[in-house]
LUMRO-897497 format. One line per 4 residues: their letters; for each residue x, z, y of N, C-alpha, C. Coordinates in Angstrom, 3 decimals, always signed. Layout:
! LUMRO-897497
a	X,Z,Y,X,Z,Y,X,Z,Y; ...
END
This chain:
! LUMRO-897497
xxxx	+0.844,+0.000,-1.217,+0.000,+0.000,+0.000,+0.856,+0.000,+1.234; +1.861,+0.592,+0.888,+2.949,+1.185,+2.126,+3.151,-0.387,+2.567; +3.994,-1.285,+1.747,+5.034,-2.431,+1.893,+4.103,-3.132,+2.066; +2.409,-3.245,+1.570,+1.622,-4.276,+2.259,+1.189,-4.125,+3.700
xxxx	+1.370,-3.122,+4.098,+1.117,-2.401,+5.310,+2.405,-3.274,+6.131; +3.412,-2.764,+5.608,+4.846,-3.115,+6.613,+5.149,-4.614,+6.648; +4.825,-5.380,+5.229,+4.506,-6.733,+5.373,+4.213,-7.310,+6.879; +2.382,-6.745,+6.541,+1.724,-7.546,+7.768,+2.287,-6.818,+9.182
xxxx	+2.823,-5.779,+9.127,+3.540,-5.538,+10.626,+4.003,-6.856,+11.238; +5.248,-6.857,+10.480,+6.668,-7.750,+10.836,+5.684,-9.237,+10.694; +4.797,-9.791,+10.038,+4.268,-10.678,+10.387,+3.461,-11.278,+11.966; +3.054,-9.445,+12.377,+2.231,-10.271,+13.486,+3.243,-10.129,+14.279
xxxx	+4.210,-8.945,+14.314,+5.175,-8.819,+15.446,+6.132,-10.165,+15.556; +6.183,-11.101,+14.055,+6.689,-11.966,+14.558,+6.220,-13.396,+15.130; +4.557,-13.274,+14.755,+3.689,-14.258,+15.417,+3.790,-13.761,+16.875; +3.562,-12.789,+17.367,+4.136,-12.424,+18.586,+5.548,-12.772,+19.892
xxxx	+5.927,-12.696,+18.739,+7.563,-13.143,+18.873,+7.455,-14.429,+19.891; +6.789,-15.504,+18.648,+7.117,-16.920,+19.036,+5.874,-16.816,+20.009; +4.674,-16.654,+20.008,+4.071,-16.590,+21.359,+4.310,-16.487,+22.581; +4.897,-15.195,+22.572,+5.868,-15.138,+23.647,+7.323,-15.923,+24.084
xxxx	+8.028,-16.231,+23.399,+8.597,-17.912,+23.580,+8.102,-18.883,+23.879; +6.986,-19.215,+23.311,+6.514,-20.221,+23.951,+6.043,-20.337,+25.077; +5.298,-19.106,+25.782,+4.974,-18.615,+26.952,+6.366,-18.724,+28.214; +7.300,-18.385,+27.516,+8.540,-18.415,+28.099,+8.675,-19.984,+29.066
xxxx	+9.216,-20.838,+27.719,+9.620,-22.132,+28.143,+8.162,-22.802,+28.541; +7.021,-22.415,+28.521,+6.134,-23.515,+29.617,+6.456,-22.552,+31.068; +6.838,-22.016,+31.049,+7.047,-21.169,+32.627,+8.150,-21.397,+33.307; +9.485,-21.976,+32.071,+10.325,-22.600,+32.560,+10.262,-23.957,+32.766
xxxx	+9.725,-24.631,+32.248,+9.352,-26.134,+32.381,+8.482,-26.132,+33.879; +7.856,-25.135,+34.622,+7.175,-25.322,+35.100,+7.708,-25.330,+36.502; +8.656,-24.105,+36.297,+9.924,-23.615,+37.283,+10.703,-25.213,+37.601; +11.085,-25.697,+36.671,+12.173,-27.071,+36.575,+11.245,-27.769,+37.584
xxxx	+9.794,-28.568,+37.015,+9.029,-29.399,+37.267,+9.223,-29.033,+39.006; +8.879,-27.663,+39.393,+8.703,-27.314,+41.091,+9.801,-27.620,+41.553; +11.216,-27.079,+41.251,+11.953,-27.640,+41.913,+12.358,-29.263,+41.826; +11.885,-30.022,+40.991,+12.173,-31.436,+41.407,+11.583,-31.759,+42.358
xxxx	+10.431,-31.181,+43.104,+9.631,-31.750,+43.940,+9.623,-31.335,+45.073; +10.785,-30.549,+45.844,+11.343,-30.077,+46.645,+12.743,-31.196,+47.088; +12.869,-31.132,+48.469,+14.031,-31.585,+49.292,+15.234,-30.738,+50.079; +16.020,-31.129,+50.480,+17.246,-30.395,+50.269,+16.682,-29.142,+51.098
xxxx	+15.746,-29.149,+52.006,+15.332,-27.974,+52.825,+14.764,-26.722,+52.462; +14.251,-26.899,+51.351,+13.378,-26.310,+50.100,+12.024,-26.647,+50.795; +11.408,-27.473,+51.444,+10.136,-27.892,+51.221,+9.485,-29.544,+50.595; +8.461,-29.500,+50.331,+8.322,-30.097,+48.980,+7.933,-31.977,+50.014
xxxx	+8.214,-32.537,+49.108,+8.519,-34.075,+49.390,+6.505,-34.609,+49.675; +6.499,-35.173,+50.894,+4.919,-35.214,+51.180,+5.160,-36.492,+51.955; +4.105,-37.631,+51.455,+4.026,-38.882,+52.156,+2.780,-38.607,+53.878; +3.233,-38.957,+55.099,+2.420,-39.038,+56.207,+1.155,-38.454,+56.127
xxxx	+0.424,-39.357,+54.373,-0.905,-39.092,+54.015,-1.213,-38.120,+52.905; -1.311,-36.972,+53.027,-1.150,-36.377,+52.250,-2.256,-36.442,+50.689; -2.016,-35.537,+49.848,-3.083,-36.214,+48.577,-3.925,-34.929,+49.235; -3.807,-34.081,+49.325,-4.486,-32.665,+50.219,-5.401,-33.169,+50.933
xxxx	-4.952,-33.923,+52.030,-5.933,-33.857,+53.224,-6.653,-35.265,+52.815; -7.133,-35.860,+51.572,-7.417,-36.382,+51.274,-9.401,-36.236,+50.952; -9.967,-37.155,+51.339,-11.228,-37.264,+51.283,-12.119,-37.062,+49.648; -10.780,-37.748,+48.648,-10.721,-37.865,+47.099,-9.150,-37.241,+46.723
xxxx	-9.152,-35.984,+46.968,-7.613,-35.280,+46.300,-7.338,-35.471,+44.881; -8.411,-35.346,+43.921,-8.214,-35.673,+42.819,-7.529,-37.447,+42.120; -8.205,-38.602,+43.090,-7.868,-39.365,+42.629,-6.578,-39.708,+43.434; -6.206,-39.152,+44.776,-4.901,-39.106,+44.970,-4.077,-39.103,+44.124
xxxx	-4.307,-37.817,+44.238,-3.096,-36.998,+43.203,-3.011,-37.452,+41.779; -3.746,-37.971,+41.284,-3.958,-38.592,+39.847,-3.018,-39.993,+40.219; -2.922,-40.533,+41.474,-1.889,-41.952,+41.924,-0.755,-41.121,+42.971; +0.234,-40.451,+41.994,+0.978,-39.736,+42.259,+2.111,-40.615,+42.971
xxxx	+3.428,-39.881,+43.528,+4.628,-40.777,+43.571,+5.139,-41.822,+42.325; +5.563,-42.916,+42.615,+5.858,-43.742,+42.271,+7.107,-44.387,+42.578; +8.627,-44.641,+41.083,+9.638,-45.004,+41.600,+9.271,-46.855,+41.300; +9.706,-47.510,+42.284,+9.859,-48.832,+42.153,+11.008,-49.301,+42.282
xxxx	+12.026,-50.208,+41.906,+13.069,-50.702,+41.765,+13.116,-51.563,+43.058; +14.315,-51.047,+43.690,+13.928,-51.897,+45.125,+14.179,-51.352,+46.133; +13.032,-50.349,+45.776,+12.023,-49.326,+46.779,+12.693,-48.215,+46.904; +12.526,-47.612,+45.566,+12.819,-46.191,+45.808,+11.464,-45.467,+45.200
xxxx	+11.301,-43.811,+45.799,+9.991,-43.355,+45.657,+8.985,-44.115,+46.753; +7.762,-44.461,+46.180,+7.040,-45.078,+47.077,+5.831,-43.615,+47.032; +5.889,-42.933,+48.008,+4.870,-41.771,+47.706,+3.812,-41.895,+48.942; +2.812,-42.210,+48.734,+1.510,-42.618,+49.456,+0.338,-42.631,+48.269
xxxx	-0.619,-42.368,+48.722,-1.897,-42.508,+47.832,-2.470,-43.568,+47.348; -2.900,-44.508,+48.801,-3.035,-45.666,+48.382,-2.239,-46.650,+48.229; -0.971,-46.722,+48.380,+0.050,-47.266,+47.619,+0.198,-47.603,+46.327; +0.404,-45.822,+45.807,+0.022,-45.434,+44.716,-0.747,-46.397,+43.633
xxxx	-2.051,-46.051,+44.030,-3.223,-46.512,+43.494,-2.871,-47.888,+43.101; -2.673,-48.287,+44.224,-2.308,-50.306,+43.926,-1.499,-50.455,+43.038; -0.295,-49.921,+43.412,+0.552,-50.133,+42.498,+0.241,-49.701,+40.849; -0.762,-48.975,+40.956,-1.029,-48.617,+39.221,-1.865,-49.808,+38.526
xxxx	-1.776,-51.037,+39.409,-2.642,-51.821,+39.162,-2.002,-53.208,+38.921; -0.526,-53.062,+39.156,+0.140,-53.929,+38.731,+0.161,-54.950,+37.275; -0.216,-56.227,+37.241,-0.352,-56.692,+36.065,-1.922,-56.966,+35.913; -2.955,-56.464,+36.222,-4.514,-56.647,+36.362,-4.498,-58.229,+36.905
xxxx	-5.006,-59.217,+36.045,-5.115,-60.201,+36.246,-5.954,-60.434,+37.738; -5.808,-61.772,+38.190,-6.658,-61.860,+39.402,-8.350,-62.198,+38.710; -9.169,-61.666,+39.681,-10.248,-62.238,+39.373,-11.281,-62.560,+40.906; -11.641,-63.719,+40.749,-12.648,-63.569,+42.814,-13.781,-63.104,+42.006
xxxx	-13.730,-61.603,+43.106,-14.632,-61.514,+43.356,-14.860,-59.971,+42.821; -13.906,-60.131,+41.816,-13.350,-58.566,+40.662,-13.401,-57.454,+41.837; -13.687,-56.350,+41.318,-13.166,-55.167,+41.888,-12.819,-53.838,+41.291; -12.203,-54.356,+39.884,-11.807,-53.352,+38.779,-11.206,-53.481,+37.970
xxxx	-10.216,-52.650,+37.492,-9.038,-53.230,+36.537,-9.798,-54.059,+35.240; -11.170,-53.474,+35.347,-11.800,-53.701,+33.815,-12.095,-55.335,+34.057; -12.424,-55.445,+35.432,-13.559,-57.050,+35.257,-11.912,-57.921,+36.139; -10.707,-57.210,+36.530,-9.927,-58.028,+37.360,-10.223,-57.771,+38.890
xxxx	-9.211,-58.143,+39.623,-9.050,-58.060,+41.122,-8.730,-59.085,+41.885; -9.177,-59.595,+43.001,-9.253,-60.443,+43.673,-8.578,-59.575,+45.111; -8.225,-60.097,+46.386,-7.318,-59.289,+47.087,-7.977,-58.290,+47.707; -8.905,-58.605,+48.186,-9.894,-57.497,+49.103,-10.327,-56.370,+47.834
xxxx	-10.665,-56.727,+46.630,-11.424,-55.742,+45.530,-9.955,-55.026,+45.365; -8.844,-55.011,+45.378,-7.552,-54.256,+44.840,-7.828,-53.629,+45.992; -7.639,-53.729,+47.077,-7.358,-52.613,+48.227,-9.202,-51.469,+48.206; -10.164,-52.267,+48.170,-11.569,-51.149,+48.176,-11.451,-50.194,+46.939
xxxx	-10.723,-50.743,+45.880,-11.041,-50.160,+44.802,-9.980,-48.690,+45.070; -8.397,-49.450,+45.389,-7.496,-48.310,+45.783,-7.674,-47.375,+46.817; -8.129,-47.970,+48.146,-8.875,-47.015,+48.954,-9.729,-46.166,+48.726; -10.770,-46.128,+48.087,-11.663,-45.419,+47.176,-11.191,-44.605,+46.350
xxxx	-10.738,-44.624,+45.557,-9.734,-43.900,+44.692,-9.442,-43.280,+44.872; -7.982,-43.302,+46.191,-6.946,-42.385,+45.964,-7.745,-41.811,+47.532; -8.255,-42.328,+48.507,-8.380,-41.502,+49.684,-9.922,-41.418,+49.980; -10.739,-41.886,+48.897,-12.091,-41.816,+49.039,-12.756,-42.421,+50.075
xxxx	-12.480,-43.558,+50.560,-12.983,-44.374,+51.815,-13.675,-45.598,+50.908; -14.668,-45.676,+51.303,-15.623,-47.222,+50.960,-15.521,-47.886,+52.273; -14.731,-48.978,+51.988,-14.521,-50.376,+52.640,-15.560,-51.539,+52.035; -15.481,-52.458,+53.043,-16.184,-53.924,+53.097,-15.716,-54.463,+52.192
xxxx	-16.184,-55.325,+51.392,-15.959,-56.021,+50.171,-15.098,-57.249,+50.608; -14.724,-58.009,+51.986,-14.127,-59.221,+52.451,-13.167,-58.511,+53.080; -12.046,-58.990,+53.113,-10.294,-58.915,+53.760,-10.794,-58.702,+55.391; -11.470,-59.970,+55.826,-11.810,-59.899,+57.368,-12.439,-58.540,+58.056
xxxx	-13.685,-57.952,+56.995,-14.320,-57.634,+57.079,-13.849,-55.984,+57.225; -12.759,-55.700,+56.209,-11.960,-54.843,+56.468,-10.764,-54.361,+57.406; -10.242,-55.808,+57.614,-9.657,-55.989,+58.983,-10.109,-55.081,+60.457; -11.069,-54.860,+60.550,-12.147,-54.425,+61.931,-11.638,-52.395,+61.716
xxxx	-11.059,-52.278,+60.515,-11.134,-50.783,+60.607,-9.676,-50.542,+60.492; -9.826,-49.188,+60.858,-8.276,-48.830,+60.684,-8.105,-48.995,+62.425; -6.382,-48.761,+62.631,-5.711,-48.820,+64.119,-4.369,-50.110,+63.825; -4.312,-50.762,+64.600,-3.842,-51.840,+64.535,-2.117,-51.619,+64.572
xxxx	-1.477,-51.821,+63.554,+0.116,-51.910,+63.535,+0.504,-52.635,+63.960; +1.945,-52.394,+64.521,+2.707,-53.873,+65.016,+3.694,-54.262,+63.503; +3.752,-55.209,+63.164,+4.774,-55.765,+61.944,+6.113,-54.871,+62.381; +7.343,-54.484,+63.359,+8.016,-53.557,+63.006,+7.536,-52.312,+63.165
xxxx	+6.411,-51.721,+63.024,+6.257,-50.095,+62.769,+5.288,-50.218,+61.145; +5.412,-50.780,+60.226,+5.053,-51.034,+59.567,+5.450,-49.335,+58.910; +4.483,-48.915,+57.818,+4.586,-47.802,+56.868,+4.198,-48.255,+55.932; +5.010,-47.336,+54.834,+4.035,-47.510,+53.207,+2.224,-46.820,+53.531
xxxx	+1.797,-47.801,+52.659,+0.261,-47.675,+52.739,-0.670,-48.931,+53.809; +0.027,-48.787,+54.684,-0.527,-50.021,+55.694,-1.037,-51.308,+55.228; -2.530,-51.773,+56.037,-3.101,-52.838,+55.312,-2.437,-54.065,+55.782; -1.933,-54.638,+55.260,-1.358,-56.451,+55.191,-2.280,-57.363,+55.290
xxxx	-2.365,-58.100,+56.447,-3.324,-59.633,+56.677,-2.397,-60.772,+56.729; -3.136,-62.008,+56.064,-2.427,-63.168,+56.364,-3.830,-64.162,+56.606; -3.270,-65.543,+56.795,-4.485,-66.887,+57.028,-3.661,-67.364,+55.408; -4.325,-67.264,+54.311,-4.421,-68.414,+53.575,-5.354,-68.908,+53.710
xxxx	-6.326,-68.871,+54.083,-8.064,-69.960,+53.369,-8.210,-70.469,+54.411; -7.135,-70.830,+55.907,-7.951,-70.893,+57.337,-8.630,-70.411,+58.242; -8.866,-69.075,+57.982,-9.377,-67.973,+58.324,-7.873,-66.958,+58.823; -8.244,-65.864,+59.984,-7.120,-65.073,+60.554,-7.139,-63.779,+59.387
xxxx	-7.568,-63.079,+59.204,-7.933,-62.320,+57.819,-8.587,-62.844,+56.234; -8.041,-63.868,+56.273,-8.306,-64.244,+54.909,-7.775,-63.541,+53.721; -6.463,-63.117,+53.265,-5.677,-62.399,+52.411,-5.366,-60.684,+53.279; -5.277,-59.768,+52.023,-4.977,-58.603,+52.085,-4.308,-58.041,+51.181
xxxx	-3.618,-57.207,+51.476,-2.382,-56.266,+50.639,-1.981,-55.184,+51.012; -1.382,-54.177,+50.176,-1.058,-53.071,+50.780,+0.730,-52.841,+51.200; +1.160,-52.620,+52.129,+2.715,-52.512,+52.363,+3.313,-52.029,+51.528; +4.655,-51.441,+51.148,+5.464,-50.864,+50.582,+6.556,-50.347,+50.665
xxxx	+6.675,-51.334,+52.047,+8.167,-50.931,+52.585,+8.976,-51.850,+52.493; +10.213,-51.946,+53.372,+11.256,-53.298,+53.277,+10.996,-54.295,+52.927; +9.625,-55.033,+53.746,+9.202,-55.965,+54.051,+8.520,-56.798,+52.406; +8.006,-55.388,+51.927,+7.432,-55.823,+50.766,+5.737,-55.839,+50.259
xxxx	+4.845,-56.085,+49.833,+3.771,-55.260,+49.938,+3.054,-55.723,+48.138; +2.098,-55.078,+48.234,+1.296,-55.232,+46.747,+0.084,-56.069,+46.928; -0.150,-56.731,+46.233,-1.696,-57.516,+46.101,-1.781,-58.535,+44.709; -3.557,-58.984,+44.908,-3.818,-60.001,+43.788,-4.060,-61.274,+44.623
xxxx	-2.720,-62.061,+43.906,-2.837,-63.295,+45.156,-3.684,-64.482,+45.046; -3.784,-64.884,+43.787,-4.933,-65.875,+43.528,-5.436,-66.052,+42.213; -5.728,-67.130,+42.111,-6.249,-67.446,+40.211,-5.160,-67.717,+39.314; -5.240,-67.325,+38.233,-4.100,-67.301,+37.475,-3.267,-66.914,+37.349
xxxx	-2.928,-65.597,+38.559,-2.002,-65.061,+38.465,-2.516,-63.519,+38.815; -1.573,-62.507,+38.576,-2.251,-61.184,+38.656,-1.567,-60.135,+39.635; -2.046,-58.482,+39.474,-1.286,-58.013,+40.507,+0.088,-57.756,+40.532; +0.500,-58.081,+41.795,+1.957,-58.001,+41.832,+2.371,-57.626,+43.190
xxxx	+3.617,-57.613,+43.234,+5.074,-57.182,+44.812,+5.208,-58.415,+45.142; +5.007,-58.757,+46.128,+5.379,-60.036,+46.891,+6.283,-59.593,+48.432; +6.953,-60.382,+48.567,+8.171,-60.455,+49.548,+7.706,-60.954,+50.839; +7.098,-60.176,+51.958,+7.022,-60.663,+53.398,+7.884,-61.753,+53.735
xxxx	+8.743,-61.810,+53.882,+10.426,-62.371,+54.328,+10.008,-64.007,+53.620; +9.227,-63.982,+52.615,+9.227,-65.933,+52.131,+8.146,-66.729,+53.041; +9.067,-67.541,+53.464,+8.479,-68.671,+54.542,+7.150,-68.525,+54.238; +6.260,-68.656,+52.951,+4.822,-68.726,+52.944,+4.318,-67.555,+53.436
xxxx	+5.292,-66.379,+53.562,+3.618,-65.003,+54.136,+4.570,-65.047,+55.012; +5.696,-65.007,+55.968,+5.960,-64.946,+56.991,+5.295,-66.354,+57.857; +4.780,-67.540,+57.272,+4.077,-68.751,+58.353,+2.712,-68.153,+58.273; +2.072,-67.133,+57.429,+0.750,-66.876,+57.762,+0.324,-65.265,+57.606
xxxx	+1.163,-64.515,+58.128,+1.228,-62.663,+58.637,-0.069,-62.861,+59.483; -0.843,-62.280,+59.950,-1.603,-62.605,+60.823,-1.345,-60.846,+61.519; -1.207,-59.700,+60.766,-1.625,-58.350,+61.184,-1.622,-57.399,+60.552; -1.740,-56.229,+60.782,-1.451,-55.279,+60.201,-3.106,-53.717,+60.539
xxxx	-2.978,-53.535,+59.806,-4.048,-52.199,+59.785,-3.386,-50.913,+59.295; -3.606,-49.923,+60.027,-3.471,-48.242,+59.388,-4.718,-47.303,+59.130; -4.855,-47.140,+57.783,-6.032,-46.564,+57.959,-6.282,-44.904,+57.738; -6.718,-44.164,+58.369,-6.621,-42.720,+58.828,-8.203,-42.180,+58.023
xxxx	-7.730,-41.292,+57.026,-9.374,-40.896,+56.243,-9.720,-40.133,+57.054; -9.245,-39.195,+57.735,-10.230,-38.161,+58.260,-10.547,-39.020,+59.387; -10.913,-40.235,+59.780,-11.454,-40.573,+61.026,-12.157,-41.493,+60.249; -11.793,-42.328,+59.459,-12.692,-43.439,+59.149,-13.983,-42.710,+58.407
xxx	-13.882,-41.726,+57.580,-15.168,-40.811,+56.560,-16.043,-40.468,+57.253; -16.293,-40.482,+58.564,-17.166,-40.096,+59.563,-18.198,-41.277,+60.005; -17.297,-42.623,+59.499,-18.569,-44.013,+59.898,-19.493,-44.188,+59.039
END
């Protein structure tokens, strides 16, 4: 009776054991994880737009920082978002990874998402909101206009930085990084948009 007794001691004390280890290293993993996300100052790495002061924090933060080759960290929300959308075939008229994206449906869908803003379903149409950038104060997140169709807001995209931005450019081809700087979107840039959630959620 004694040794079945002392048995199950040393059994739970050692289910215990490893419980508490394991408790250990997720607390250290967790410790590690915080300090990666800190800068040399000890405060923590935050894009202009924060996922916080966000209208949709959840789907922010769910379109976390992002390293791109190139780039660097690209940390913005709706950046983010787009960029998780890389490879989504084009579709006119699409406005979902499921049915495809067309250029205006990649930016409503990412806007929505990550900063909870419902935009106009047309490039032009979206054009009208936001505060107007000049091409050198350009930021990650900023909306991208060009004239392909003959129209001054015909095409849309989201910036990225160093004269790069994200979009779905036409049929047959899907989402991708395209290069400001090539004669074709530098002969038809038309403009730039910034769009601010806590001002636009109020229209």
């Amino acid at each position: 009776m004694t040794v079945k007794s002392t048995a199950q001691t040393s059994t739970l004390y050692s289910s215990r054991l490893l419980q508490s280890i394991r408790v250990m290293w997720v607390c250290l993993g967790i410790a590690v994880l915080s300090g990666c996300a800190q800068d040399g100052s000890g405060k923590g790495l935050r894009s202009s737009s924060d996922w916080r002061n966000s209208a949709d924090p959840i789907g922010a933060f769910a379109a976390g920082p992002q390293y791109v080759a190139g780039l660097g960290l690209i940390d913005h929300p709706l950046a983010n978002q787009a960029l998780n959308q890389l490879g989504i075939r084009y579709k006119w008229g699409g406005k979902s990874p499921e049915t495809g994206f067309d250029c205006s449906g990649l930016v409503v869908y990412s806007a929505q998402r990550s900063l909870g803003l419902k935009l106009p379903p047309r490039a032009d149409d979206i054009a009208k909101f936001g505060d107007t950038v000049s091409k050198k104060d350009l930021q990650v997140g900023d909306l991208v206009f060009f004239n392909t169709l003959g129209t001054r807001y015909s095409h849309v995209g989201v910036y990225l930085g160093q004269d790069k931005f994200v979009h779905s450019p036409t049929r047959g081809s899907v989402v991708r990084i395209e290069d400001m700087k090539q004669r074709y979107w530098t002969a038809r840039y038309t403009g730039a948009r910034r769009l601010d959630p806590t001002l636009l959620a109020s229209r």
